[in-house]
ZAMARGU-4260 file (C-alpha; in steps of 0.2 Angstrom, whole numbers, plus 5000, padded with zeros to 4 digits):
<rodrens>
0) 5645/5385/5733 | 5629/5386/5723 | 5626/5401/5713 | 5607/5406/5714 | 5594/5408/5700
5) 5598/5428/5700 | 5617/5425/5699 | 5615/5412/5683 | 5603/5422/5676 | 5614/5439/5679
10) 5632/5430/5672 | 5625/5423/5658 | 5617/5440/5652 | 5632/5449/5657 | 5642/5436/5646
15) 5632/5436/5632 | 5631/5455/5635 | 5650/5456/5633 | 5653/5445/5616 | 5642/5454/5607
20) 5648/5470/5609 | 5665/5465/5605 | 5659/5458/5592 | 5649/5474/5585 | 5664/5483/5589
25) 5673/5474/5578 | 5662/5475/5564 | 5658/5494/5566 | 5678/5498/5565 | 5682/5484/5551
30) 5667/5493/5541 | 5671/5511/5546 | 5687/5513/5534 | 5680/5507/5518 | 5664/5517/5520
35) 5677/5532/5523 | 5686/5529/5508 | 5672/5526/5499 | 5666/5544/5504 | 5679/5552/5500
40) 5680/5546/5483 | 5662/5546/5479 | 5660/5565/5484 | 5674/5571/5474 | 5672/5562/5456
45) 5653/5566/5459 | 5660/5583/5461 | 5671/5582/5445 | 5655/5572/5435 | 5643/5586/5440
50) 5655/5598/5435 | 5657/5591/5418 | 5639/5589/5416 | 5638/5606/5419 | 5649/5609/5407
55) 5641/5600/5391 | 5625/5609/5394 | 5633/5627/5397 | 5642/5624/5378 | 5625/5619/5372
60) 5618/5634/5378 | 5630/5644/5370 | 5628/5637/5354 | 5609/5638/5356 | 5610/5658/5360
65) 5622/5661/5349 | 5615/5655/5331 | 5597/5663/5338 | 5608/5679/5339 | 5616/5678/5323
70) 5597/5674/5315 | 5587/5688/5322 | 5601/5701/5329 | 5590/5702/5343 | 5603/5709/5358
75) 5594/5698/5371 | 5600/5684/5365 | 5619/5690/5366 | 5618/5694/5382 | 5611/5675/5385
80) 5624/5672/5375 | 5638/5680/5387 | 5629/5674/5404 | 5632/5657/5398 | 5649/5659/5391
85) 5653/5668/5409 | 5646/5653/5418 | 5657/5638/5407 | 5673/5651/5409 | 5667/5647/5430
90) 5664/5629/5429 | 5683/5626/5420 | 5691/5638/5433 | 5682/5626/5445 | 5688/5611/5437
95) 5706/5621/5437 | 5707/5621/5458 | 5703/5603/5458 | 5718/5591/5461 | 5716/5582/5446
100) 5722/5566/5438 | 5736/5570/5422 | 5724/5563/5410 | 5710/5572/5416 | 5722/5589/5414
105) 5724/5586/5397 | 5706/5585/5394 | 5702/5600/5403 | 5717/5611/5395 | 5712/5603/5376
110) 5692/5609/5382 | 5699/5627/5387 | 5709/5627/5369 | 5694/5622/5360 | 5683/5636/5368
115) 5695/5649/5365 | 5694/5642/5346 | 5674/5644/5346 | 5675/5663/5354 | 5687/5667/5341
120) 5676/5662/5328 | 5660/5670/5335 | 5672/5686/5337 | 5676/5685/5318 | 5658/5683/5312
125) 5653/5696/5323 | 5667/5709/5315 | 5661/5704/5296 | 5643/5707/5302 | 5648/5725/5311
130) 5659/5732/5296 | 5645/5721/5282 | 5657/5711/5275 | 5652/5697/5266 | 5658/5681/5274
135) 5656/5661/5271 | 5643/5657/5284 | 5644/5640/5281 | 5660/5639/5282 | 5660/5648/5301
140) 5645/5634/5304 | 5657/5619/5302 | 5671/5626/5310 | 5661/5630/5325 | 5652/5614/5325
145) 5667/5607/5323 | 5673/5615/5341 | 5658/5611/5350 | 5660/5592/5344 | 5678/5593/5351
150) 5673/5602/5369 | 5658/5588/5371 | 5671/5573/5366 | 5685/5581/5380 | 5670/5582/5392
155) 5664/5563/5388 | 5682/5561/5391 | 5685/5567/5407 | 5667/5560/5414 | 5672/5542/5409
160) 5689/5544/5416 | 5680/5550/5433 | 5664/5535/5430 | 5680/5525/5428 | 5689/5530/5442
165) 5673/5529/5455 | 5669/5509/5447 | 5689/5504/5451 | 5687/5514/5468 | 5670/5506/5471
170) 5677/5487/5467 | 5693/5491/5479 | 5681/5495/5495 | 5668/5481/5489 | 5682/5469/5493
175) 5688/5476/5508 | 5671/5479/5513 | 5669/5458/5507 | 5686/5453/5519 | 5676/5463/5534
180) 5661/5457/5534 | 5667/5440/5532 | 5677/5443/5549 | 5663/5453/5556 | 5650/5439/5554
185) 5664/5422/5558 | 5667/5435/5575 | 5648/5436/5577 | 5644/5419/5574 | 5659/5412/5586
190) 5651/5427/5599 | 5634/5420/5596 | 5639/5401/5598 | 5646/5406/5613 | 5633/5413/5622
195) 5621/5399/5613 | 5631/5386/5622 | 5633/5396/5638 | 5615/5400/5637 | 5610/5382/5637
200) 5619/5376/5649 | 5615/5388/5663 | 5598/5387/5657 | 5596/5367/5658 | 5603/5368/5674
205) 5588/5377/5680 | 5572/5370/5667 | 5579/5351/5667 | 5574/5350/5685 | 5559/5361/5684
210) 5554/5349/5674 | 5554/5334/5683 | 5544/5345/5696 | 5531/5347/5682 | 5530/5331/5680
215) 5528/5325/5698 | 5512/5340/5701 | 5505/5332/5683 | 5504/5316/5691 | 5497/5322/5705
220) 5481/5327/5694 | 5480/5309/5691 | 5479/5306/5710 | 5497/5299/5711 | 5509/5307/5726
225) 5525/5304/5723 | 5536/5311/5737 | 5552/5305/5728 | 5558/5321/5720 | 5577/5322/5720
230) 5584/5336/5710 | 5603/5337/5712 | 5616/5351/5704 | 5599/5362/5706 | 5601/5381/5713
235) 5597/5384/5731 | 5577/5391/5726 | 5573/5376/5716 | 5581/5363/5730 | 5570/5373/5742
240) 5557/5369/5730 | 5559/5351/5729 | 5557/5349/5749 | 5541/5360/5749 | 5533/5346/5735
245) 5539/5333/5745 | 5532/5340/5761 | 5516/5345/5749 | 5514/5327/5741 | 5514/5319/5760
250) 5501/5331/5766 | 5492/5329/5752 | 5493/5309/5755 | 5486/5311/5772 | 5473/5322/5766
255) 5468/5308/5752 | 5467/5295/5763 | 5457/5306/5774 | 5443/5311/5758 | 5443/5293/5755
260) 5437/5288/5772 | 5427/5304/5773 | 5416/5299/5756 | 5415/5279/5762 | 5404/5289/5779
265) 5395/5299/5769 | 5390/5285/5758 | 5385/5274/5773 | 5380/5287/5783 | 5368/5296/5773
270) 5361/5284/5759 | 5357/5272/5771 | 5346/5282/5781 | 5339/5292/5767 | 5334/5275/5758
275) 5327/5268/5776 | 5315/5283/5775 | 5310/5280/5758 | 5305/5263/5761 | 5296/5266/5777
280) 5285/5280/5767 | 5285/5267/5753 | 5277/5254/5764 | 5267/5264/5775 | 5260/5272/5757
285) 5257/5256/5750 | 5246/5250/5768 | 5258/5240/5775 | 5258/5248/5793 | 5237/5250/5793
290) 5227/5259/5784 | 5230/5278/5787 | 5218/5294/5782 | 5219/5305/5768 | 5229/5318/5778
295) 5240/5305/5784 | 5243/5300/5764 | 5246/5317/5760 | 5261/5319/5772 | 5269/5304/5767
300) 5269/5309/5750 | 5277/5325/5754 | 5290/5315/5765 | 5293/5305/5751 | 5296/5316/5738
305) 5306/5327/5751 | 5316/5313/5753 | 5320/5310/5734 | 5326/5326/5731 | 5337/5327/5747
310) 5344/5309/5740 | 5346/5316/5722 | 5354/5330/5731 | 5367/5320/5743 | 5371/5310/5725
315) 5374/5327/5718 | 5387/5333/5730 | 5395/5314/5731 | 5397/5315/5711 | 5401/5332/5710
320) 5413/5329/5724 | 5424/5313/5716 | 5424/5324/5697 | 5433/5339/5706 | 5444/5325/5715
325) 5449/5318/5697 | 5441/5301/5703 | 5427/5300/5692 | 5428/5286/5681 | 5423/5286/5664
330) 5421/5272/5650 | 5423/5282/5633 | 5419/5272/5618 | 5413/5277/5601 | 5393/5281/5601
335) 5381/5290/5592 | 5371/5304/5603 | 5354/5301/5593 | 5347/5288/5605 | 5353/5295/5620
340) 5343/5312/5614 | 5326/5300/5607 | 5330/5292/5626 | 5328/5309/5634 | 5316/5315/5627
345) 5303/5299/5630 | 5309/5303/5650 | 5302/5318/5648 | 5286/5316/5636 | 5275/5316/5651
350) 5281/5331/5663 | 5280/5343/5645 | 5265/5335/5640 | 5258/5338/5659 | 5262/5358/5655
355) 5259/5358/5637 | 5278/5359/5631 | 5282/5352/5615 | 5298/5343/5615 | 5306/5343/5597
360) 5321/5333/5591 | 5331/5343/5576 | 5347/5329/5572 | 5352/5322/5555 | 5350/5305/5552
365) 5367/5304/5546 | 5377/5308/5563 | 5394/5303/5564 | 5400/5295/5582 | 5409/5302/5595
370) 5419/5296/5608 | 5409/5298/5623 | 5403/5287/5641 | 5387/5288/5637 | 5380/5283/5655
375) 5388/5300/5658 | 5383/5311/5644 | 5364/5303/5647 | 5364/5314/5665 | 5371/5328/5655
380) 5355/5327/5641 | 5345/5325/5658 | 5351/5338/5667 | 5349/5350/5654 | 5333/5346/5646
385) 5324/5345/5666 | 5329/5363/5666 | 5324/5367/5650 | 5306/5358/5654 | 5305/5365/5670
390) 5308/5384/5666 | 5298/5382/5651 | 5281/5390/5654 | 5265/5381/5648 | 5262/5377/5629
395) 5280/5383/5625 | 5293/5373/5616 | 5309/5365/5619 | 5321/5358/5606 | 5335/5347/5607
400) 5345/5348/5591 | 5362/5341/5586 | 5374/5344/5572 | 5391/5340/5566 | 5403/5354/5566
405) 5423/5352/5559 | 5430/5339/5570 | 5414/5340/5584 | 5397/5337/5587 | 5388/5352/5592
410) 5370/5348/5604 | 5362/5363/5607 | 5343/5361/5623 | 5334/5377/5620 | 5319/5383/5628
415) 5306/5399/5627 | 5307/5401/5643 | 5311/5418/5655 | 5329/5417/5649 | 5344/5421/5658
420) 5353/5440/5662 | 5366/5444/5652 | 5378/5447/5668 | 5373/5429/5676 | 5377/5419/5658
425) 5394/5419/5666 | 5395/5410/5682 | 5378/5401/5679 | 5391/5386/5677 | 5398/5386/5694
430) 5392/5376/5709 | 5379/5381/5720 | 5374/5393/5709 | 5356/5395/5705 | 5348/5411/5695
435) 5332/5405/5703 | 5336/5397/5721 | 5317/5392/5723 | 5318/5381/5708 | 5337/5374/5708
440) 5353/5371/5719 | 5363/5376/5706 | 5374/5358/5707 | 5369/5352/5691 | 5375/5364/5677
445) 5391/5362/5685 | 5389/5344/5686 | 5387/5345/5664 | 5402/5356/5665 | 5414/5343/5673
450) 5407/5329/5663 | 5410/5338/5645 | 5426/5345/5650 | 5432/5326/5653 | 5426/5323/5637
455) 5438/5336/5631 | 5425/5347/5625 | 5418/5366/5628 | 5398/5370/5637 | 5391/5386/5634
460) 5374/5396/5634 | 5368/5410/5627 | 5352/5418/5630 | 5339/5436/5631 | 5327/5441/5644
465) 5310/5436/5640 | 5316/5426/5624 | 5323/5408/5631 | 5340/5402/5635 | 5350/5389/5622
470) 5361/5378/5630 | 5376/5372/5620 | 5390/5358/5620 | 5401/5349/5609 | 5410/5330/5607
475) 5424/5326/5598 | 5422/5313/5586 | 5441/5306/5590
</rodrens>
């Protein structure tokens, strides 16, 4: 039993699906435990470090109140005084209910010993002020400053102990955090090669011969119909596949061999006649048959040029035809377009010079050379320099120009003539499609399409209403 594309395509996602979330699983719970530790740890020495903190600059406000006191016996700052001696006797009590480490108690104990030392002195020196004794103030200055040096040491103490205590912490969980990534990511990477591998395989199994289909409709471009596409191990749609290209290739067989015998008529069929009536019109023109009247003249010289264009057209349709076929052959080779323009442009000399139309040639002396046919690109200069001269009114101009661009030569035909409306610029290209029927079939421009295109390059035009149109197309120069 062959599994279909949607049942590959649905267990290989489901699989891939699966070892990767076992794999995330595992990593969120190997990385959960440490972040937990680490949380609790972090929240309670920043507790105990903000604390002491608190405590260092409570002490300093203390002092700070207290000698502004004792200088300008101002009562305000007592009562700062007391409000900060208030909130330091809070922030021990708080340090008190915290379960602390045994050096840590001593710290705290030796800070609450020192304080009671410093309130004892401000005590005294407040009773020698009240009953105006005279008293050492110097002396009361040391000790206190002595006091305040030992509660800041204590403090300093008990905040490196905690710095200390959240650095080993930190290291621990760092490590174990180390071992679980290191699981996590061999777990991932094992997960991921895993569905790499199965990936691949389930894939090749349908893109390997996908591709050997591609190959076989790319040579079909080429004219080639291969009907020997075998595709084995291949899931139901795709086998189904390789017999509708067979079936495909062997119609399309039959219809080639059908075009082929259908161009060889039309050739025959229509050509010969067409040039049978150009010779009998030749000949009769030229007096052969007897002399004829001026009327008569007239009529064959309508017939004959009738007859031109219906053969120009019949040779439109035949090339246009074989190039959208992919049968057109081309001899590319590296030329220079200079001549081919200088070539053109003496073909049309005496139509413009008929209407008054200046032909001017604009291309450096110095162009490099393309690869290009240049039987081919000469019906593209042609093509686009007729219209340019046809739709060009009296005493106008049209300029061929030619320039070399990174990698390309750019050739630009422009005229001054009616130009072209902004909505047709983009299907002007296409066949049988004329902006003005009376003057056009609209085979040619689609003609220059097909011919650049198999040069590998791009055609464009750009144009405004009442200002001209400028055709535009470039050659590669490899």
């Amino acid at each position: 039993m062959k599994f279909g594309l949607f049942s590959r395509s649905t267990a290989s996602s489901l699989v891939v699906l699966v070892l990767l979330s076992l794999s995330n699983i595992f990593a969120i719970v190997t990385l959960t435990q440490p972040n937990t530790i680490l949380l609790n740890s972090y929240n309670m020495d920043k507790l105990l470090i903000e604390t002491t903190k608190m405590i260092e600059d409570l002490i300093y406000s203390e002092r700070e109140h207290e000698q502004q006191y004792f200088l300008t016996r101002e009562p305000v700052h007592y009562e700062s005084y007391l409000s900060a001696k208030n909130d330091f006797e809070i922030c021990l009590n708080e340090l008190s209910s915290i379960p602390l480490a045994p050096d840590r108690k001593i710290a705290l104990e030796k800070i609450k010993t020192y304080h009671r030392n410093y309130q004892m002195l401000i005590n005294s020196e407040l009773q020698d002020i009240n009953n105006n004794r005279s008293y050492d103030k110097n002396r009361y200055k040391t000790l206190k400053g002595k006091a305040l040096d030992a509660i800041l040491q204590e403090a300093e103490i008990m905040e490196d102990y905690s710095l200390e205590d959240v650095n080993h912490k930190t290291e621990m969980v760092n490590q174990a955090r180390t071992s679980a990534r290191r699981v996590a990511i061999f777990s991932l990477l094992m997960s991921f090669l895993g569905a790499t591998l199965l990936s691949f395989f389930i894939t090749r199994s349908i893109t390997h011969p996908l591709m050997n289909l591609v190959r076989k409709i790319r040579a079909i471009q080429t004219g080639k119909f291969e009907c020997d596409l075998a595709i084995s191990s291949a899931p139901p749609e795709i086998n189904e596949l390789n017999e509708a290209y067979n079936i495909m290739c062997e119609k399309l067989t039959e219809l080639n061999k059908l075009k082929n015998n259908f161009f060889s008529m039309i050739s025959h069929e229509m050509r010969t006649p067409l040039t049978t009536v150009k010779e009998g019109t030749t000949l009769l023109l030229e007096g052969v048959g007897g002399s004829i009247t001026e009327k008569q003249e007239r009529l064959l010289t309508i017939i004959n040029a009738e007859n031109n264009r219906m053969t120009k057209l019949v040779n439109s349709i035949l090339d246009l035809t074989r190039m959208k076929a992919g049968m057109m052959t081309y001899s590319f080779e590296q030329g220079s377009i200079a001549p081919l323009i200088d070539q053109v442009i003496s073909e049309f000399a005496l139509s413009a010079e008929v209407k008054k139309i200046h032909l001017e040639k604009q291309a450096p002396a110095n162009l490099p050379r393309a690869r290009m046919d240049g039987d081919r690109m000469h019906d593209v200069l042609l093509n686009l320099v007729g219209n340019a001269v046809k739709f060009t009114p009296e005493g106008g101009l049209v300029t061929i120009a030619a320039c070399s661009v990174p990698g390309e030569i750019e050739v630009s035909v422009s005229d001054t003539g009616p130009g072209i409306h902004e909505n047709n610029l983009a299907t002007i290209f296409e066949e049988f499609t004329c902006y003005d029927q009376k003057r056009g079939t609209g085979l040619g421009l689609a003609i220059v399409k097909h011919i650049i295109e198999a040069h590998g390059g791009r055609v464009w035009a750009e144009s405004k209403v009442g200002e001209g149109t400028c055709f535009y197309f470039t050659l590669k120069l490899e």
